[in-house]
LOKEVO-787965 format. One record per atom (N, C-alpha, C): x, y, z; atom name; residue in three letters; residue number from 1. Coordinates in Angstrom, 3 decimals, padded with zeros to 6 digits, m for minus. Atoms other than C-alpha are relative to their C-alpha. Layout:
# LOKEVO-787965
+----------+----------+----------+------+------+-----+
!        u !        v !        w ! atom ! rest !  nr !
+----------+----------+----------+------+------+-----+
!        X !        Y !        Z !   CA !  ALA ! NUM !
...
+----------+----------+----------+------+------+-----+
This chain:
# LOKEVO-787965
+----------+----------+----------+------+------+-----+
!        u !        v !        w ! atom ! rest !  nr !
+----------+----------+----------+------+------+-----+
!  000.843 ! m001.169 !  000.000 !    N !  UNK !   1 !
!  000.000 !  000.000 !  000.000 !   CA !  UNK !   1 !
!  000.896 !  001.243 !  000.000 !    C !  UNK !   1 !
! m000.937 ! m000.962 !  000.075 !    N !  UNK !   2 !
!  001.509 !  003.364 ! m000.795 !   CA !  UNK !   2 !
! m000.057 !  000.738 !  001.206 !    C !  UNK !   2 !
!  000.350 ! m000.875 ! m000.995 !    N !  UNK !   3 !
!  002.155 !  006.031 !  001.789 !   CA !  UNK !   3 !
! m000.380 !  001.222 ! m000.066 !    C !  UNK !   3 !
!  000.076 ! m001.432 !  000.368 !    N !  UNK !   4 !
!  000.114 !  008.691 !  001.036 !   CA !  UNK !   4 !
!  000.761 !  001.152 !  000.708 !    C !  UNK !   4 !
! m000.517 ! m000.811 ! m000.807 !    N !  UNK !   5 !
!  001.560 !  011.004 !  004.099 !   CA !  UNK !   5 !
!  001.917 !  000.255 ! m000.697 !    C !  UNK !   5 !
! m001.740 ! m000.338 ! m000.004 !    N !  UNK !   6 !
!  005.590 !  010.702 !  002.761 !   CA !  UNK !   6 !
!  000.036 !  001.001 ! m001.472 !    C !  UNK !   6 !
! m000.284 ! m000.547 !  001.090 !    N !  UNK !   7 !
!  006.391 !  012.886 !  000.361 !   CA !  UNK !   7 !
!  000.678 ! m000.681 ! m000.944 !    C !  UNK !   7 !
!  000.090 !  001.005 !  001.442 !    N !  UNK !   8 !
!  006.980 !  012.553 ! m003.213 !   CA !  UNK !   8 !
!  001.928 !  000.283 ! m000.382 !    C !  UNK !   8 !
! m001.188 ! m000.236 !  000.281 !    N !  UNK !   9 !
!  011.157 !  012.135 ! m004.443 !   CA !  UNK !   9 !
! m000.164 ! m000.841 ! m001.296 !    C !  UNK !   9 !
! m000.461 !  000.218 !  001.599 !    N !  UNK !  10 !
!  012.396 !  011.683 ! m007.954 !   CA !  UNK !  10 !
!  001.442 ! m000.991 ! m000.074 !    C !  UNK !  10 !
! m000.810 !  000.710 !  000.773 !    N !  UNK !  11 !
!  014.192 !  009.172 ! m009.457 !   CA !  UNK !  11 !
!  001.230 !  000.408 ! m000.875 !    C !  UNK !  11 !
! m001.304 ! m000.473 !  001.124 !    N !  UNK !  12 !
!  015.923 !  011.042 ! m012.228 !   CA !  UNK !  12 !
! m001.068 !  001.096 ! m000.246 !    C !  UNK !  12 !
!  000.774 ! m001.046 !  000.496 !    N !  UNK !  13 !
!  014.839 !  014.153 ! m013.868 !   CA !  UNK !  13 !
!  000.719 !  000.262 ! m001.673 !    C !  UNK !  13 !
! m000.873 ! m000.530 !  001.276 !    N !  UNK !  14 !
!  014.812 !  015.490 ! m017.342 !   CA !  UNK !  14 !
!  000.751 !  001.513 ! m000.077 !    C !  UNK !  14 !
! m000.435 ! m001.796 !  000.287 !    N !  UNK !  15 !
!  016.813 !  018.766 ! m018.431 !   CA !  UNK !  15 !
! m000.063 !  000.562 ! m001.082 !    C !  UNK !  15 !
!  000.555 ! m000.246 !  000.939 !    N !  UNK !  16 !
!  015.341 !  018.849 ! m021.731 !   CA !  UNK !  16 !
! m000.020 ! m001.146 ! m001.151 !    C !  UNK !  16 !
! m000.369 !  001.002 !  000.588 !    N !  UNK !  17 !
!  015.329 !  017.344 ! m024.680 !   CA !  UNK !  17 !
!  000.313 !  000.272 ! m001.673 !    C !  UNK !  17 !
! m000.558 ! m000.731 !  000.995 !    N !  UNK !  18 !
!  016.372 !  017.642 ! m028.649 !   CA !  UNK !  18 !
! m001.132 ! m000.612 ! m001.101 !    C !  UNK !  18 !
!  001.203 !  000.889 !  001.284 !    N !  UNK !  19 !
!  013.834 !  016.775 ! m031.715 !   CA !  UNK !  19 !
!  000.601 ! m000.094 ! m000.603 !    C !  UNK !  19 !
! m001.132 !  000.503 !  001.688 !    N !  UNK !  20 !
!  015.872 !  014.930 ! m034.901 !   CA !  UNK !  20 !
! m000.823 ! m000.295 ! m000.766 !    C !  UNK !  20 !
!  000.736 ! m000.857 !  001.403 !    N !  UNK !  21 !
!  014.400 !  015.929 ! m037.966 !   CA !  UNK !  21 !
! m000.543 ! m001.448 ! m000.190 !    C !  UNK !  21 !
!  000.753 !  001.259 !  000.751 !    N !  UNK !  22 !
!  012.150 !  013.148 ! m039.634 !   CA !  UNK !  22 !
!  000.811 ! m000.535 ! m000.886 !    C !  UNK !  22 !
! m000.470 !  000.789 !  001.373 !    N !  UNK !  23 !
!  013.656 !  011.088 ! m042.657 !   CA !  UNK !  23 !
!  001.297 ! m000.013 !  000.465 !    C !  UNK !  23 !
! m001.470 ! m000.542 ! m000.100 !    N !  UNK !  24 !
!  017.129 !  012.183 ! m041.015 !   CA !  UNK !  24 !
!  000.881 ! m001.058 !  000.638 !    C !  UNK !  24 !
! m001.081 !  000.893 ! m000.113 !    N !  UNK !  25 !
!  019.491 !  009.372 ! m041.145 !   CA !  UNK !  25 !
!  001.608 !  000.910 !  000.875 !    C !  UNK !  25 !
! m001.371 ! m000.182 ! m000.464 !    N !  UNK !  26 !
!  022.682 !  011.226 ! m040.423 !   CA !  UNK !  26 !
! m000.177 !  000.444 !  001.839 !    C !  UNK !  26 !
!  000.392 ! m000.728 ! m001.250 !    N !  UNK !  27 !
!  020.640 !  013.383 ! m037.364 !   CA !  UNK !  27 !
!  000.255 ! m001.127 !  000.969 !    C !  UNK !  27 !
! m000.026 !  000.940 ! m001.324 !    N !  UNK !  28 !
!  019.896 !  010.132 ! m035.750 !   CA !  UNK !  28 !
!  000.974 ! m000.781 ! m000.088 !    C !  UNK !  28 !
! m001.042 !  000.396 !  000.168 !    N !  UNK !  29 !
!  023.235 !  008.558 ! m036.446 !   CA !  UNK !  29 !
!  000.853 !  001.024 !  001.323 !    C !  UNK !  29 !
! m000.483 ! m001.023 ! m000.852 !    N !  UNK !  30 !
!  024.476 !  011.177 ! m034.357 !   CA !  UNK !  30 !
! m000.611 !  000.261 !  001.591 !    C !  UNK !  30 !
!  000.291 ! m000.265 ! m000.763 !    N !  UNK !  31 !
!  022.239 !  011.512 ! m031.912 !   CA !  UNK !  31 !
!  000.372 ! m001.500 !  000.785 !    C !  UNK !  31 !
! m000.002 !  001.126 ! m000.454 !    N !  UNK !  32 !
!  022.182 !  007.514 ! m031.007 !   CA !  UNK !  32 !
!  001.754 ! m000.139 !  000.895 !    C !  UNK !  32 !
! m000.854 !  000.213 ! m000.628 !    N !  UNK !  33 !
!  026.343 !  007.900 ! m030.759 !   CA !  UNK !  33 !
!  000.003 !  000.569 !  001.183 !    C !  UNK !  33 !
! m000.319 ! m000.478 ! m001.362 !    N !  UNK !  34 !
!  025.899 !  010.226 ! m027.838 !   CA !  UNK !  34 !
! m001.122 ! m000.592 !  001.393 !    C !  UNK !  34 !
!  000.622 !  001.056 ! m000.993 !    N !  UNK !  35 !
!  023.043 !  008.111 ! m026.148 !   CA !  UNK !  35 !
! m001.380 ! m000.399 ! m000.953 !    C !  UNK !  35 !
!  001.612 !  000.262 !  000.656 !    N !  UNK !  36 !
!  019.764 !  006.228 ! m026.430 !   CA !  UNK !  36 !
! m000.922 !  001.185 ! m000.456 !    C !  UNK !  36 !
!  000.783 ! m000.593 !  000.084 !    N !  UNK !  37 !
!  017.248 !  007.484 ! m027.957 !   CA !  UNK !  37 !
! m001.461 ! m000.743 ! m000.423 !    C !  UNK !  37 !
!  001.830 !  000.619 ! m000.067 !    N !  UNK !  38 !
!  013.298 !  006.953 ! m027.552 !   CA !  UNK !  38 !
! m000.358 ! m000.291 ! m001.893 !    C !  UNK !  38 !
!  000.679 ! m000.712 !  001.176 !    N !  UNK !  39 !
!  011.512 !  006.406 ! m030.785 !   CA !  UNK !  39 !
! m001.362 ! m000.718 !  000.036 !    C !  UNK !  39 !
!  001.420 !  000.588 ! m000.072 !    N !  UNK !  40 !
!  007.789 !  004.812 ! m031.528 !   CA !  UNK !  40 !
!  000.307 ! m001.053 ! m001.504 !    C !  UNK !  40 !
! m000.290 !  000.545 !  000.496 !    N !  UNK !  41 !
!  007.603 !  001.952 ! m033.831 !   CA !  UNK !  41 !
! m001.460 ! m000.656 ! m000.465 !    C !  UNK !  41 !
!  001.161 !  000.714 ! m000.283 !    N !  UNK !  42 !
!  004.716 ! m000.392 ! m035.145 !   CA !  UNK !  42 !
!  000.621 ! m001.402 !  000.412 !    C !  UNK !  42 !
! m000.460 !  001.506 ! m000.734 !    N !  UNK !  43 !
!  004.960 ! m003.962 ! m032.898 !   CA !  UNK !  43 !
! m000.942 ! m000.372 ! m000.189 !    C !  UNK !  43 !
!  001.129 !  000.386 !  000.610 !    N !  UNK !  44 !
!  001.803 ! m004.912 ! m034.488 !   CA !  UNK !  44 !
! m000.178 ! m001.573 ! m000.509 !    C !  UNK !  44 !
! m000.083 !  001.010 !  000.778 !    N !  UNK !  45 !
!  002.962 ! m007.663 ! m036.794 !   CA !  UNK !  45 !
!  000.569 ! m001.298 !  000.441 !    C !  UNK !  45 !
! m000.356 !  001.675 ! m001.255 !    N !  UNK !  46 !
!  003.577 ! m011.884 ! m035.491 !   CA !  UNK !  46 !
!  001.138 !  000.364 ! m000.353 !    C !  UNK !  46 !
! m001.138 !  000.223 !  000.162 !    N !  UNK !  47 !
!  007.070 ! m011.094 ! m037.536 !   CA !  UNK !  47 !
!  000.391 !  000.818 !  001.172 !    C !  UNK !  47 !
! m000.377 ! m001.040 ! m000.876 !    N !  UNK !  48 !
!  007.833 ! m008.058 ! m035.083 !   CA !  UNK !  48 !
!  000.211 ! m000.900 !  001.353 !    C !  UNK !  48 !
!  000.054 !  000.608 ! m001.689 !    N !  UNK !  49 !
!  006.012 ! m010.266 ! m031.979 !   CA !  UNK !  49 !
!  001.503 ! m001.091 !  000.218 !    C !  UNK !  49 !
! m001.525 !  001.074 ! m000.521 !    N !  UNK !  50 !
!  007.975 ! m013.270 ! m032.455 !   CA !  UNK !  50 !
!  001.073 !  000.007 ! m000.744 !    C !  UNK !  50 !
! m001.560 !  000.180 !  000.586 !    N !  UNK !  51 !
!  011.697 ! m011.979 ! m033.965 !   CA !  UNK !  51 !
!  000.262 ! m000.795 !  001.187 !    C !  UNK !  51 !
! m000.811 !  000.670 ! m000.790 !    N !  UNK !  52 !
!  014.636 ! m013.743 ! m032.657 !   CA !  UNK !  52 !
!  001.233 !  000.160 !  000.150 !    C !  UNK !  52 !
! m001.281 ! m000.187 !  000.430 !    N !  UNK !  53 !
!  017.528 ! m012.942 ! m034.408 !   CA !  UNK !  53 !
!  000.211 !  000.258 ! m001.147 !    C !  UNK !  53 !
! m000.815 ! m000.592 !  001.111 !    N !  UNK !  54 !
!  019.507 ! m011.556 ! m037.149 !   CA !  UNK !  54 !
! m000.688 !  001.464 ! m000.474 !    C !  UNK !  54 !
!  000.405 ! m001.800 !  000.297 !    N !  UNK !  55 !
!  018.447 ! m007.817 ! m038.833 !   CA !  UNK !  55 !
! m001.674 ! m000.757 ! m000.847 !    C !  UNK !  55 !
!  001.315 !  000.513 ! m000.239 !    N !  UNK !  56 !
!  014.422 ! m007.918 ! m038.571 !   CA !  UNK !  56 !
! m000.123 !  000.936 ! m001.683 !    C !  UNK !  56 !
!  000.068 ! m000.607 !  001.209 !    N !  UNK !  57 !
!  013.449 ! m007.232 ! m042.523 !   CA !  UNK !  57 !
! m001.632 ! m000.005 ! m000.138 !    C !  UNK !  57 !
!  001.196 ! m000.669 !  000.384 !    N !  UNK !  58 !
!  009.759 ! m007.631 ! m042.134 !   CA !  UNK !  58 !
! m001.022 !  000.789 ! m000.171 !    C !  UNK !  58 !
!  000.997 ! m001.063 ! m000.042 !    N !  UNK !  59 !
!  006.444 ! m005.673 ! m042.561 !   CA !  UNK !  59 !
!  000.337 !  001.067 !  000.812 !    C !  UNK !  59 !
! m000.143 ! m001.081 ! m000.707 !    N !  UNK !  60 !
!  007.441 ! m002.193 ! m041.116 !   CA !  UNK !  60 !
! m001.786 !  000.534 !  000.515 !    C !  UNK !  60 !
!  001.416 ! m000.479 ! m000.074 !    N !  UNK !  61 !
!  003.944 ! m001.025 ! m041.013 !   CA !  UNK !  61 !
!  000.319 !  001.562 !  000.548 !    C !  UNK !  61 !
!  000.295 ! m001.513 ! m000.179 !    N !  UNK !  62 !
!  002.760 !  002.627 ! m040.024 !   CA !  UNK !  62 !
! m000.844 !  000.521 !  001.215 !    C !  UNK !  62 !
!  000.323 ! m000.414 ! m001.513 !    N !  UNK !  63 !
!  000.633 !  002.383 ! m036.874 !   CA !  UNK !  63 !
!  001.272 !  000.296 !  001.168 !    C !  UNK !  63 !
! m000.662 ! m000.176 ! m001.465 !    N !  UNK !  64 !
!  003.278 !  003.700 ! m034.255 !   CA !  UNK !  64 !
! m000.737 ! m000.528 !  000.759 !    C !  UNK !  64 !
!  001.119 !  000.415 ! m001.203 !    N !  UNK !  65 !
!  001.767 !  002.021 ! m031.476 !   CA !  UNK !  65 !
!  000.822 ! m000.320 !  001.106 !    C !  UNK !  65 !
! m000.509 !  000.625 ! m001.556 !    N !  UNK !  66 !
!  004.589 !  000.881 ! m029.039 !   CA !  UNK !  66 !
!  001.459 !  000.737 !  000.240 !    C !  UNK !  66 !
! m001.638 ! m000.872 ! m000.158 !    N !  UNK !  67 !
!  008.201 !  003.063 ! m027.834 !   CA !  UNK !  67 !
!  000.814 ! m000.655 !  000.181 !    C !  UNK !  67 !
! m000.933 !  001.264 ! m000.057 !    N !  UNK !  68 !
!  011.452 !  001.199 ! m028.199 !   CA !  UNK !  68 !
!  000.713 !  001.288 !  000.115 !    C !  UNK !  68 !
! m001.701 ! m000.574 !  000.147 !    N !  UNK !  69 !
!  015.000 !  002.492 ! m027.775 !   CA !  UNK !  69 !
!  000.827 ! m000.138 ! m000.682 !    C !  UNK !  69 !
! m001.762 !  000.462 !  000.934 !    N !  UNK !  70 !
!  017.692 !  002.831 ! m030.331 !   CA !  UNK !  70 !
!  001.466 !  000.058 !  001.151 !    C !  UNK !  70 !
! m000.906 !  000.290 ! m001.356 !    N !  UNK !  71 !
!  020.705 !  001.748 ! m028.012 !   CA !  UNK !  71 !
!  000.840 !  000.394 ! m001.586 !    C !  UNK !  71 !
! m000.971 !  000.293 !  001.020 !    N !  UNK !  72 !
!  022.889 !  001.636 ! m031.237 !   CA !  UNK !  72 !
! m000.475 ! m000.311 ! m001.956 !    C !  UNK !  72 !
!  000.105 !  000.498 !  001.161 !    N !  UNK !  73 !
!  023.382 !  000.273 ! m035.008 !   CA !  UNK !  73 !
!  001.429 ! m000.355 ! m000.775 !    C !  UNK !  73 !
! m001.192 !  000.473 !  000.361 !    N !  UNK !  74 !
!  025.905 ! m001.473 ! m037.238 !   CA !  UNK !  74 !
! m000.610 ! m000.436 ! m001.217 !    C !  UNK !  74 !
!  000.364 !  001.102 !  001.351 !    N !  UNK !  75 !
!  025.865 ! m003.677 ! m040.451 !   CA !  UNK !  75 !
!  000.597 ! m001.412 !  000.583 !    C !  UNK !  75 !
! m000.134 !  001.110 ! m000.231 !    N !  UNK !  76 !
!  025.502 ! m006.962 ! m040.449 !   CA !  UNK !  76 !
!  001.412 ! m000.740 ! m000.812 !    C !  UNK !  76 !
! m001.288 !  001.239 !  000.727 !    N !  UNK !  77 !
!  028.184 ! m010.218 ! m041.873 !   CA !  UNK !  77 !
! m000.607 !  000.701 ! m001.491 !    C !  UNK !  77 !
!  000.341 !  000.239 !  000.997 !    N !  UNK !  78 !
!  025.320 ! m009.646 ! m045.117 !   CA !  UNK !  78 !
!  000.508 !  001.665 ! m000.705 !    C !  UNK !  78 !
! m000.144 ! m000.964 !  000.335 !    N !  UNK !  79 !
!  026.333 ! m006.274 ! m045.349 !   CA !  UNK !  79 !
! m001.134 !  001.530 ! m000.002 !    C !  UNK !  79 !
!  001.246 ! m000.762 ! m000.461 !    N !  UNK !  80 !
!  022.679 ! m004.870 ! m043.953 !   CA !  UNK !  80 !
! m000.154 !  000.872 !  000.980 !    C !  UNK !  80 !
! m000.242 ! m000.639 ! m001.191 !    N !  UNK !  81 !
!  022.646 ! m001.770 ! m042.125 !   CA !  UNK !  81 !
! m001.290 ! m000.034 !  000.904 !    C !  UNK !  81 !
!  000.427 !  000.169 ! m001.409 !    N !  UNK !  82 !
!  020.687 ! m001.730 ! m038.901 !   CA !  UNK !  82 !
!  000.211 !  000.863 !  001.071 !    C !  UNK !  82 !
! m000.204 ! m000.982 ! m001.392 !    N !  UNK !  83 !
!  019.372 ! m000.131 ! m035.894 !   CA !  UNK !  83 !
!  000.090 ! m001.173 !  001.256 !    C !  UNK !  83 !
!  000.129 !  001.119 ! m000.682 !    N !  UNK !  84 !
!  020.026 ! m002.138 ! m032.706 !   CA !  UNK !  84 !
! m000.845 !  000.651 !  001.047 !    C !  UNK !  84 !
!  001.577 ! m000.654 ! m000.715 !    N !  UNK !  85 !
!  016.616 ! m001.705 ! m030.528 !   CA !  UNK !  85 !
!  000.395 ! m000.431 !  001.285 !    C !  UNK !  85 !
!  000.458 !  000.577 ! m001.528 !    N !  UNK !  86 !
!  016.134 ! m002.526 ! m026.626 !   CA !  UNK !  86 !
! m001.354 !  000.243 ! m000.090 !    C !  UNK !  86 !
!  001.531 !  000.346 ! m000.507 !    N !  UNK !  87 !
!  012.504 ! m003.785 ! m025.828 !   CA !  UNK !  87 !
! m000.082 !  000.228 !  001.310 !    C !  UNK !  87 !
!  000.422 !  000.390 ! m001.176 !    N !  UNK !  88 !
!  010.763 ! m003.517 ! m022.940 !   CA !  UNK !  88 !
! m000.413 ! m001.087 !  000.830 !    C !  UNK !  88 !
!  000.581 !  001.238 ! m000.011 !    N !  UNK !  89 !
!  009.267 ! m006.806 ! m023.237 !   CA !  UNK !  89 !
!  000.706 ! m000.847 !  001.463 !    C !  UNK !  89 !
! m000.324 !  000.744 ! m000.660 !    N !  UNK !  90 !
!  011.857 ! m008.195 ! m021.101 !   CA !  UNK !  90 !
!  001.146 ! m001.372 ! m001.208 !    C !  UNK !  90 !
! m001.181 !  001.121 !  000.721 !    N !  UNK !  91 !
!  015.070 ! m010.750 ! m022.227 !   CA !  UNK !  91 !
! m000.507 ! m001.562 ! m000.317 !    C !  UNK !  91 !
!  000.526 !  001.403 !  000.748 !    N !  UNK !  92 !
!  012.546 ! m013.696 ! m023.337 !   CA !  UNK !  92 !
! m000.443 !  000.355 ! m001.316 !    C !  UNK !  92 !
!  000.332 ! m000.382 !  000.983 !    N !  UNK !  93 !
!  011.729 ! m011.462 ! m026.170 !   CA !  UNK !  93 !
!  001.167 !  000.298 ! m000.651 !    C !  UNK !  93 !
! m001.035 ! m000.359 !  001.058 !    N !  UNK !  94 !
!  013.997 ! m011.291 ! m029.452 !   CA !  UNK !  94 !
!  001.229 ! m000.571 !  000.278 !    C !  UNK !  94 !
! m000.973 !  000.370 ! m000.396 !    N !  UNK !  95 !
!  017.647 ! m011.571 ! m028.918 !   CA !  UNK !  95 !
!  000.407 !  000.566 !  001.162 !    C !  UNK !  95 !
! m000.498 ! m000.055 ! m001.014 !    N !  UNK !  96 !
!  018.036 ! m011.365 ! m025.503 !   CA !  UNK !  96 !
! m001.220 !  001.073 !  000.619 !    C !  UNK !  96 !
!  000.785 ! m001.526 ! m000.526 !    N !  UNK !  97 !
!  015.329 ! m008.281 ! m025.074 !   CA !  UNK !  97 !
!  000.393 !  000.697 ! m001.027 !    C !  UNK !  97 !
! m000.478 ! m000.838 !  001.007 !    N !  UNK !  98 !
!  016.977 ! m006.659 ! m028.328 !   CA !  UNK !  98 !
! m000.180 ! m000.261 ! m001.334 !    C !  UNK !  98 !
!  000.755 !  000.178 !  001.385 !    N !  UNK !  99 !
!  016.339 ! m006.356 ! m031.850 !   CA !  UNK !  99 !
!  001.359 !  000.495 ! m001.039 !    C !  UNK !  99 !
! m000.521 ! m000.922 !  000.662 !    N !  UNK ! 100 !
!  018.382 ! m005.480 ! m034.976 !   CA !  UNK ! 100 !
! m001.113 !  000.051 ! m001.315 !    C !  UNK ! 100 !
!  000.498 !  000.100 !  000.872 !    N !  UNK ! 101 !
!  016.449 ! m004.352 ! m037.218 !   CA !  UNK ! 101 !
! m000.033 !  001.413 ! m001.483 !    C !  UNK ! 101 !
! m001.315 ! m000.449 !  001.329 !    N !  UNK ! 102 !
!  017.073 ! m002.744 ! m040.899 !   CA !  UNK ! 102 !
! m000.425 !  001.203 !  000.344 !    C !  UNK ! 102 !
! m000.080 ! m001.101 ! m000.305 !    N !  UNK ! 103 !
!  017.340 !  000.841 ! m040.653 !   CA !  UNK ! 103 !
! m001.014 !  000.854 ! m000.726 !    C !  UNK ! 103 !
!  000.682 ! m001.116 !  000.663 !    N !  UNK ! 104 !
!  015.200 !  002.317 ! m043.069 !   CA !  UNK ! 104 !
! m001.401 ! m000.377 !  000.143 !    C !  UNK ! 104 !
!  000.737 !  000.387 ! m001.018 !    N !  UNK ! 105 !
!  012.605 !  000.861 ! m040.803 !   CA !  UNK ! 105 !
! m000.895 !  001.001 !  000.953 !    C !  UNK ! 105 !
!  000.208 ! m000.660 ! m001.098 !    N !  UNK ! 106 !
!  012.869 !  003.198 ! m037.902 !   CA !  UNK ! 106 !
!  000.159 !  001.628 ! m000.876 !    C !  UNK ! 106 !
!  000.057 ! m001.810 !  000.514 !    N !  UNK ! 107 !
!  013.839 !  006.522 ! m040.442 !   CA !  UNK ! 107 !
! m000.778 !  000.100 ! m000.752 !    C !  UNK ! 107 !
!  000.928 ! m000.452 !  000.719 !    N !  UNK ! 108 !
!  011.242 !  006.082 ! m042.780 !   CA !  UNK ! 108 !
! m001.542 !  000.189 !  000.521 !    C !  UNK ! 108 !
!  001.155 !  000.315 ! m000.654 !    N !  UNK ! 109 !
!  008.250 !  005.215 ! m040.359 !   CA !  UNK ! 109 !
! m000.464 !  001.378 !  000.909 !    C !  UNK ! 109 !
!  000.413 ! m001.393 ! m001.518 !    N !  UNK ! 110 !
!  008.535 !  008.470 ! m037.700 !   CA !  UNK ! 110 !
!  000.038 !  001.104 ! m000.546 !    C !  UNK ! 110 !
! m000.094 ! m001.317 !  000.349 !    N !  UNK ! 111 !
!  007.505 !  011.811 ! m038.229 !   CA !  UNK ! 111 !
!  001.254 !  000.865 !  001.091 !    C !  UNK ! 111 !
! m000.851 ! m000.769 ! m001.252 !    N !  UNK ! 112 !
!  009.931 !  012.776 ! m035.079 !   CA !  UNK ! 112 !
!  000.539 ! m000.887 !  001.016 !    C !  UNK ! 112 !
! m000.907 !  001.045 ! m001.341 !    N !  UNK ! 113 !
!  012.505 !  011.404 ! m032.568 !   CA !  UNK ! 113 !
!  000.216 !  001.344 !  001.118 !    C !  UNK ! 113 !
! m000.352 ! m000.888 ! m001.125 !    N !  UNK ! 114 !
!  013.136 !  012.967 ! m029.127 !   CA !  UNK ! 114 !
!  001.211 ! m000.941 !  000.818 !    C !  UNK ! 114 !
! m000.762 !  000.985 ! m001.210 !    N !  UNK ! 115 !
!  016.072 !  012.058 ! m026.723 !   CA !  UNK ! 115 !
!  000.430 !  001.395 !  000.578 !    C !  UNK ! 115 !
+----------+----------+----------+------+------+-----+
């Protein structure tokens, strides 16, 4: 049961935050090296529910409906570039709790990123 009577303390706080342009590959290339960043995604599709591994190439779709984290990105062995995601789901989902999936994915789908 909570305690209503104790006062309220913070965890963390924000100190603002930066918007990276839509379509903008290099923006969020940039922004990701200096930390995560939030973005919205559609997790709609069974390929999305149940990935597992390697760079996720299916149905992107267009409902935003769920917020993931770009932690990173790389190219794959095939030569496929990629964003590498953290889920919330928890480490029974994807590879480990993480995703790679192809990049023009996450920059063609969002009107706007914030971190």
């Amino acid at each position: 049961m909570c305690d209503t009577e104790k006062s309220a303390s913070h965890a963390a706080s924000i100190s603002g935050y930066v918007d990276v342009p839509s379509n903008d590959e290099n923006e969020l290339l940039k922004a990701v090296a200096m930390q995560p960043v939030s973005v919205a995604i559609d997790a709609s599709s069974n390929d999305f529910l149940f990935y597992s591994t390697g760079v996720f190439t299916g149905e992107c779709g267009t409902d935003l409906n769920h917020a993931i984290t770009v932690v990173g990105y790389g190219t794959s062995e095939e030569g496929m570039k990629y964003w590498l995601l953290k889920n919330s789901w928890g480490t029974q989902w994807g590879d480990k709790g993480y995703m790679q999936i192809d990049h023009l994915c996450v920059i063609m789908k969002l009107s706007g990123i914030r971190y």
